[in-house]
N, C-alpha and C positions, 0 to 999 in steps of 0.2 A: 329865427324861430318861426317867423311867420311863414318862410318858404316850407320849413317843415311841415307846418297844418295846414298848406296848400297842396303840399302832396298827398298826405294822408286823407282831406277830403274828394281831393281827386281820386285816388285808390278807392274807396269806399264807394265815390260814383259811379267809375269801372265796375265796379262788383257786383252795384246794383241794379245796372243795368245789360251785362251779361247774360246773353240767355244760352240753351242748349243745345242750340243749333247754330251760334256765329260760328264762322271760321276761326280757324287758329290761326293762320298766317298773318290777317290784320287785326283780329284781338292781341295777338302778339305786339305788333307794330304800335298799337298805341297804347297799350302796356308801358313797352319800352320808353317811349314818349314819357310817360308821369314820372317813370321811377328812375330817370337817367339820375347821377351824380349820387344817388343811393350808395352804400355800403355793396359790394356785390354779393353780399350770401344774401343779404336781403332784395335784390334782385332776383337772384334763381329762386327762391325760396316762392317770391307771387309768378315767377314762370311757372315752377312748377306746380301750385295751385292753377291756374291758370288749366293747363293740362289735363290736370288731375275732372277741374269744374267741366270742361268739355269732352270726356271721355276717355283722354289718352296715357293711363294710369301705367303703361311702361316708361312711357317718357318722362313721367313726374317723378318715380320713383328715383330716376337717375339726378333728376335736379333735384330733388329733396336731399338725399343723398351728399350733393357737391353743397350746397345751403351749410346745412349740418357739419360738413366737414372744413369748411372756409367761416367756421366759428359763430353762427348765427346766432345772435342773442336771445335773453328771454325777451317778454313771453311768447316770441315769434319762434324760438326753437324748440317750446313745446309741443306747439299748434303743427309744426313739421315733422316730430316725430308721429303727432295725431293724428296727421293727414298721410305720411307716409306710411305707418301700419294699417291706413283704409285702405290706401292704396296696393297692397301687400295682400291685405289677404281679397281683397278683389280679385288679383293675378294669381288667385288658389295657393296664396303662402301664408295660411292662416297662424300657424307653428309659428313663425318667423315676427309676422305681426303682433301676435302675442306676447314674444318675450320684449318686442321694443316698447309694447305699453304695460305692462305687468310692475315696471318701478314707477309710473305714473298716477297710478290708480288710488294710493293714499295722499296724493298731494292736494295741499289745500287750493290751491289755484285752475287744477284741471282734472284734477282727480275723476268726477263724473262724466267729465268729459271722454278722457281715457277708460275710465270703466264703459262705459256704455259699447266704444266699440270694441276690449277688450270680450265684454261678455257676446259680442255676432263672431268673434274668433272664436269662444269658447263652444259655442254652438258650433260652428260651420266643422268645430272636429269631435263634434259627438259628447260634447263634454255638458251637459243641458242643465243639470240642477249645480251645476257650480257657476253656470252664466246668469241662473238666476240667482244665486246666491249675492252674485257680484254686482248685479244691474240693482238688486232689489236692497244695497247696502248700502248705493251711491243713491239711490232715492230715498231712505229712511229721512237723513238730515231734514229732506226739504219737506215735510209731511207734518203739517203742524200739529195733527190733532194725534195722529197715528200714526209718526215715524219710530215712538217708544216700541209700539204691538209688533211690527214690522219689524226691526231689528230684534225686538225677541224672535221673532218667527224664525228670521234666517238663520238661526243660531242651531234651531230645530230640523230646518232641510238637508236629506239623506242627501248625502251623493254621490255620483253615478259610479 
């Protein structure tokens, strides 16, 4: 157990000290380093985050992809479906993005999450008061004084 919270706060320090401009090829290398004897989807999974964090959102998409399909568990294969429909509709596949986050968006665990960038799909295809319908329903909950008004209100916005 301990080696496990030895990686995870290794991970977390990688992460935090990541910036936008390393390189890939030895942020890779010591990536690899933390996360060796890991499960492998969860290996591709922070490669591809990894990717994704330094710009290279075609290559992420593919290890998101093999993550996801070499059985990635939660809550790390929600976060990759999350990161993968950013990375989606980043590469002008906003459609596509969409429908991988569209079952997400009522879940109690990532719902807002999913909503939020559900609703920059919704936008990025002209679809505007149903992004805000959907951004502005994943923030009702957390509005203590006036998440009641607010979810009346979206109930009310035409849409497009």
């Amino acid at each position: 157990m301990n080696d496990r919270i030895d990686v995870e706060r290794r991970l977390t320090d990688f992460w935090d000290a990541l910036g936008d401009d390393d390189d890939l090829a030895e942020s890779d290398a010591r990536l690899l380093a933390i996360v060796d004897g890991l499960p492998v989807a969860r290996i591709l999974f922070e490669r591809a985050s990894l990717r994704d964090a330094l710009g290279f959102e075609a290559d992420a998409v593919l290890l998101y992809e093999a993550a996801l399909a070499a059985g990635l568990p939660s809550p790390d294969g929600e976060r990759a479906v999350i990161q993968l429909a950013s990375s989606l509709r980043n590469l002008g596949r906003a459609e596509e993005a969409f429908a991988l986050l569209e079952p997400f968006v009522e879940d109690d665990e990532v719902g807002a999450q999913a909503s939020a960038f559900a609703a920059l799909c919704l936008i990025d295809l002209g679809r505007n008061a149903e992004a805000a319908r959907l951004a502005l329903s994943a923030l009702a909950p957390r509005l203590p004084e006036y998440g009641r008004a607010v979810a009346s209100y979206v109930d009310d916005l035409e849409l497009d």
